[in-house]
C-alpha positions in Angstrom: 0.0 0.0 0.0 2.6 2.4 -1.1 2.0 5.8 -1.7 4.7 6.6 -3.8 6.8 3.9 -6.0 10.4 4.6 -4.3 11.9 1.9 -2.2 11.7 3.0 1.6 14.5 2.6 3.5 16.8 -0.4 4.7 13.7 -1.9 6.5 10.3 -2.2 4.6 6.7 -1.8 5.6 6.2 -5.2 4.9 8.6 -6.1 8.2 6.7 -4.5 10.2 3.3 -6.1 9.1 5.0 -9.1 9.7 5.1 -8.2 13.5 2.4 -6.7 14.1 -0.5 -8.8 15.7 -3.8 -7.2 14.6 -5.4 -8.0 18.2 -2.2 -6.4 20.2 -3.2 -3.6 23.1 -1.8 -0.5 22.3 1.4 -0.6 24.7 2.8 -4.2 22.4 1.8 -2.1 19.3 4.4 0.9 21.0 7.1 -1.5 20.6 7.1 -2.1 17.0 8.7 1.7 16.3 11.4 0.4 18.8 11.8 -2.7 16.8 11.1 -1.2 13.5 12.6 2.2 13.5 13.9 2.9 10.3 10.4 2.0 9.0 8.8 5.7 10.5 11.0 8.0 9.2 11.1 11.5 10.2 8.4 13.9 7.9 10.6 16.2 6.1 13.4 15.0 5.6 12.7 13.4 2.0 10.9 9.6 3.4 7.7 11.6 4.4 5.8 9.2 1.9 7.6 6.1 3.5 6.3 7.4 6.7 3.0 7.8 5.7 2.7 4.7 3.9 3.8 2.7 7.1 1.4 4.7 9.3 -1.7 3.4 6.5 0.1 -0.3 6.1 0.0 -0.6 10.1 -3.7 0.8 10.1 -5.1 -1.2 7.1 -4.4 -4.2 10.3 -5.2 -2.4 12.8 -6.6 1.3 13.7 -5.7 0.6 17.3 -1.9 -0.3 16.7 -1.9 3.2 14.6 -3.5 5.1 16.9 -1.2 4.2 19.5 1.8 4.7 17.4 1.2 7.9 15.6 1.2 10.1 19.0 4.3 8.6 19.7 5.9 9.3 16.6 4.2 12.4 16.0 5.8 13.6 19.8 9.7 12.3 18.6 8.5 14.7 15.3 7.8 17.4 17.4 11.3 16.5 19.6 13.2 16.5 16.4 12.0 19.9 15.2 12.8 21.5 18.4 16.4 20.4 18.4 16.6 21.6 14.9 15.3 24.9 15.6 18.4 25.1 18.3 15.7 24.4 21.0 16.7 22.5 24.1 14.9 19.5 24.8 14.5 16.8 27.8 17.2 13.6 27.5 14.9 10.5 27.8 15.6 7.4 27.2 14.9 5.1 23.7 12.4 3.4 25.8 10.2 6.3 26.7 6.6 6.0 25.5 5.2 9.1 24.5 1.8 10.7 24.0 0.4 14.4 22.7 -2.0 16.2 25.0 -2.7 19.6 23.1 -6.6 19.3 23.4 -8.8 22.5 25.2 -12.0 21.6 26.8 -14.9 23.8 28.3 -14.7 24.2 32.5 -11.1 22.7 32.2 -7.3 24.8 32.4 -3.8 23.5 32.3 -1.4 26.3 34.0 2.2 26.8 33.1 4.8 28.6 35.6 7.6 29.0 34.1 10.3 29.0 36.2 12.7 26.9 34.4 15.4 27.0 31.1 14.5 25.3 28.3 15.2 21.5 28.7 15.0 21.3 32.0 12.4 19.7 34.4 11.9 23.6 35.9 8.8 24.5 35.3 5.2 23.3 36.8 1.6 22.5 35.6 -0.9 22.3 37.5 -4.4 21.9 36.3 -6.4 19.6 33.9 -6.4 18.6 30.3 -8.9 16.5 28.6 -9.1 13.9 26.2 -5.5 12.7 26.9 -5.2 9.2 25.3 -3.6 6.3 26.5 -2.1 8.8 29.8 -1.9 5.8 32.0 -0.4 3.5 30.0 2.5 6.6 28.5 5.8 7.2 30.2 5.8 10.9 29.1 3.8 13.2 27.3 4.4 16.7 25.3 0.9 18.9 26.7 0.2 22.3 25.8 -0.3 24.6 28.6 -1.2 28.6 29.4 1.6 30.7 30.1 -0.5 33.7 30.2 -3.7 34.9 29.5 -4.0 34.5 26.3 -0.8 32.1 25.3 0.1 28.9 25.1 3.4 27.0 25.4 4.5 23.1 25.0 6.4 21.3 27.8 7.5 18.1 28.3 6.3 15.9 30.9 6.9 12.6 32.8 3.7 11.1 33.5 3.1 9.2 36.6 1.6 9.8 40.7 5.0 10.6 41.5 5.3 13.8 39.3 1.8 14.7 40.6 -0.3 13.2 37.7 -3.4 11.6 38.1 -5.3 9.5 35.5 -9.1 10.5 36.0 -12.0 8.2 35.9 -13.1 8.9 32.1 -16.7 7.9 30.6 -15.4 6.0 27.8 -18.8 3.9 26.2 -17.0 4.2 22.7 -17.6 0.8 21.0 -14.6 1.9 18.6 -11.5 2.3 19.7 -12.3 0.7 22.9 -8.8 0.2 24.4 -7.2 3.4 23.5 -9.4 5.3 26.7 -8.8 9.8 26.1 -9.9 11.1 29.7 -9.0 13.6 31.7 -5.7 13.6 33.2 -4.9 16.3 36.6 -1.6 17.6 37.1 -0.5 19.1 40.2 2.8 20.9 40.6 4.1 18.5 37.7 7.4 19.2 36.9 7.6 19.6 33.3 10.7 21.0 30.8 9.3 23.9 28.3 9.6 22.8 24.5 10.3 25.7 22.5 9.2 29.4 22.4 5.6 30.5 23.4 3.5 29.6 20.4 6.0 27.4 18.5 4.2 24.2 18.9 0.8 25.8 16.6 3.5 27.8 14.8 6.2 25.3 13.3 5.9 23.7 9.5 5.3 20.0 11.6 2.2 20.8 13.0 0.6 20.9 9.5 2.7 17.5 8.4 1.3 15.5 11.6 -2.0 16.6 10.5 -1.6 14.9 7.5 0.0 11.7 9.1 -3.1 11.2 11.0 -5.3 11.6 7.7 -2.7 8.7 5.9 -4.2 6.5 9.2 -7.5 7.0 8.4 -7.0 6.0 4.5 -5.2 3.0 5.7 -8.3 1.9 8.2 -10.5 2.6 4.9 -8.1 0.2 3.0 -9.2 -2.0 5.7 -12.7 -1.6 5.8 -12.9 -1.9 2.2 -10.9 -5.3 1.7 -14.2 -6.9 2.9 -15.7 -6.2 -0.2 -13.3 -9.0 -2.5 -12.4 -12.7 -1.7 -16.2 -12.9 -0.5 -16.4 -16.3 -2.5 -19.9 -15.1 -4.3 -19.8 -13.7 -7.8 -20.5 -10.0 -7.4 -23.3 -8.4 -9.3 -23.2 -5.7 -11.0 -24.2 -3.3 -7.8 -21.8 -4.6 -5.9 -19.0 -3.9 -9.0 -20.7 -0.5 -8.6 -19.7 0.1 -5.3 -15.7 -1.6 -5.5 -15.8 0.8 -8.4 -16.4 3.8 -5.9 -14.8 2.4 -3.3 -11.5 2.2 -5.3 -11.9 5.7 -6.9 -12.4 7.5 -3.7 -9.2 5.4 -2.4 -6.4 6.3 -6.0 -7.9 10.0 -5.3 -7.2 9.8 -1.0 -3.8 8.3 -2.5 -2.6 10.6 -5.1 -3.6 13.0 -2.3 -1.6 12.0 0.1 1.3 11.1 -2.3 1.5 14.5 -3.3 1.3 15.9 -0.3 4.6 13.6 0.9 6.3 15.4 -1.8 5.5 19.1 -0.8 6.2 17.9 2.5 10.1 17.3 1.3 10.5 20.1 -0.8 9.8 22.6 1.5 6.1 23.9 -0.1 4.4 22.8 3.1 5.1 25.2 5.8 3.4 28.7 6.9 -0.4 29.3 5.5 0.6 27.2 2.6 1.1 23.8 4.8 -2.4 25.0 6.7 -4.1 25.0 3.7 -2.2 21.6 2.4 -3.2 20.3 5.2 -7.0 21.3 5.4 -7.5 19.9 1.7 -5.6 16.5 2.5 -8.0 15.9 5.5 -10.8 16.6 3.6 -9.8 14.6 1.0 -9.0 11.8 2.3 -12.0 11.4 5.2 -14.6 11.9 2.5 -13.3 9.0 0.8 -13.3 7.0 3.9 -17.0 8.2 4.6 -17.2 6.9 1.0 -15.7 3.5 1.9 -17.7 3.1 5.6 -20.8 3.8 2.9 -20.7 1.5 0.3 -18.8 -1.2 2.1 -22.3 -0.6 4.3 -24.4 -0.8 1.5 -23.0 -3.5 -0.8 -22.9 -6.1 2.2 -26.2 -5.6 4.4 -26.1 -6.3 8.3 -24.4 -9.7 8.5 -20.8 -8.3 8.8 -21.8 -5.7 10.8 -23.4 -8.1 13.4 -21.4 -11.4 12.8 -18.1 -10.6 11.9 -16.0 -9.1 15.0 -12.9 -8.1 13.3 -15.2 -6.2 10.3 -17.7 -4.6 12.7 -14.6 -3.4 14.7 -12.6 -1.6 11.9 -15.6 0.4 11.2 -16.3 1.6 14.7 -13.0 2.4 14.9 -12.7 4.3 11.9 -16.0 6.4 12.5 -14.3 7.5 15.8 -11.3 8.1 14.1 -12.4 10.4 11.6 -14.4 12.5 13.4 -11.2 13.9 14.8 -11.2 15.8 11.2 -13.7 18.9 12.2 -16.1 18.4 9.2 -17.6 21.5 8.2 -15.7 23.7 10.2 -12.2 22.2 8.2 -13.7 23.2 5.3 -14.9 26.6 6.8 -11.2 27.1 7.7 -9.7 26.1 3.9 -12.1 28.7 2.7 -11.3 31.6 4.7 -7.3 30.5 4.3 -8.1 31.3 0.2 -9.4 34.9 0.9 -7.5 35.8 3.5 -3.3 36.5 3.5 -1.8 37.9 0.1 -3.5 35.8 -1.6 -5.3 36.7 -4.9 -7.8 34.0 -4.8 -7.5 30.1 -4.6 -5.1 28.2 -6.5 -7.1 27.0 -9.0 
């Protein structure tokens, strides 16, 4: 499930599958970018497409294994950027698990004092931030907190009682994505290590490239979903080669998408309003062809999978939560007011 035709690296995608058990908990699938890492390159740096295309391999098997790893990954990104930016970040260790706790909630606030250098375990949090996923399971986390009124900065944080962090009861009925639990997480007098300048972590080119990584997992768990529709054993009519006819066509356009979005990624055409924009359309793109898929996946094989098959009614309850991570309507409010806003002259087209 390539998106582009070059080889990728000196380990393939295909090693990975190869490890990867679709029914692993999220922690097991953490270890397979320790086992594998040459196989999640860093976006950027010219394997941006090999990235992606092991982030939708590993999804295509399992949306749970993907969500756990792409945080991860997406959080050594973030590391990576900062050092290159001459930032100072926190030494951990290779065996440090990491998640990305940037979400705002109503009647919730996560306060900053700075009273720390860069890199170093200095400053404190103290507050709460929702929908933090997998925080009890995580050895560390990057979180975004207020360093003023109106400002926001990224620290580094070891997770655990001991650094005052507590894992709060969270209402989780999801019936996708069941093990990967986002609650609330309280953090009292954490020490944490700032990451970067107020405002970087909104601010840098890589917040518009994870985007994108997360939209290459939801076209893998639509690869997935939409597998069930060959190698049924019945001859399909001709509605159901209707509807592998759009399923396919909404995947080669998600595809190209993404393919060419890898490439702007590594040329440098992805960064300021130009990656915000990239990054709206490749969203959009890509989880209206997974809607697509969830659709006629739904419509050319009835109930019966749905309600007898665990592993097929499971990939698409996952992949409905997944997606709705992608702001619908708003996203596309947001793309529109990029175009007639800036020095633009109008849209690209």
């Amino acid at each position: 499930m390539r998106l582009a035709d070059e080889p990728q690296g000196d380990e393939t995608v295909e090693a990975v599958l190869a490890d990867l058990d679709p029914h692993a908990d999220p922690l097991t699938a953490l270890a397979l970018v320790q086992r594998h890492p040459s196989a999640f390159p860093l976006p950027g740096r010219g394997e941006t497409a090999a990235l992606w295309t092991s982030l939708a391999s590993v999804a295509a098997v399992s949306l749970t294994a993907a969500r756990a790893v792409e945080p991860h990954l997406d959080a050594l990104s973030i590391l990576a950027e900062a050092r290159s930016a001459g930032h100072a970040v926190p030494d951990t260790t290779e065996a440090a698990t990491w998640g990305v706790f940037a979400a705002e909630g109503p009647g919730v606030r996560l306060t900053a004092t700075d009273d720390g250098a860069d890199g170093a375990l200095g400053a404190r949090l103290d507050g709460t931030k929702p929908w933090c996923s997998l925080a009890g399971t995580l050895s560390h986390a990057l979180v975004t907190a207020w360093d003023g009124e109106t400002t926001r900065r990224l620290y580094a944080v070891p997770l655990g009682q001991d650094n005052g962090v507590t894992v709060q009861p969270a209402a989780w009925f999801a019936r996708g994505l069941p093990t990967v639990m986002s609650g609330p997480v309280a953090f009292e007098h954490s020490r944490a290590a700032p990451v970067g300048p107020t405002g970087w972590y909104l601010e840098r080119p890589g917040f518009a490239w994870g985007a994108m990584g997360v939209a290459a997992i939801w076209f893998g768990g639509a690869v997935g979903v939409a597998r069930r529709l060959v190698g049924g054993g019945r001859e399909p009519d001709q509605i159901a080669q209707m509807h592998l006819g759009a399923v396919d066509a909404a995947l080669w356009a998600a595809r190209a998408t993404l393919a060419d979005a890898a490439v702007r990624v590594d040329d440098g055409r992805a960064t300021g309003p130009d990656g915000s924009a990239l990054a709206l359309r490749v969203r959009h793109v890509v989880a209206r062809a997974a809607e697509t898929v969830l659709e006629r996946v739904g419509h050319a094989t009835g109930p019966a999978p749905l309600a007898l098959e665990d592993d097929h009614a499971g990939r698409v309850a996952d992949l409905q939560l997944y997606l709705r991570q992608e702001h619908a309507e708003r996203d596309e409010a947001a793309l529109g007011r990029l175009l007639l806003d800036g020095d633009r002259t109008g849209p690209p087209w």
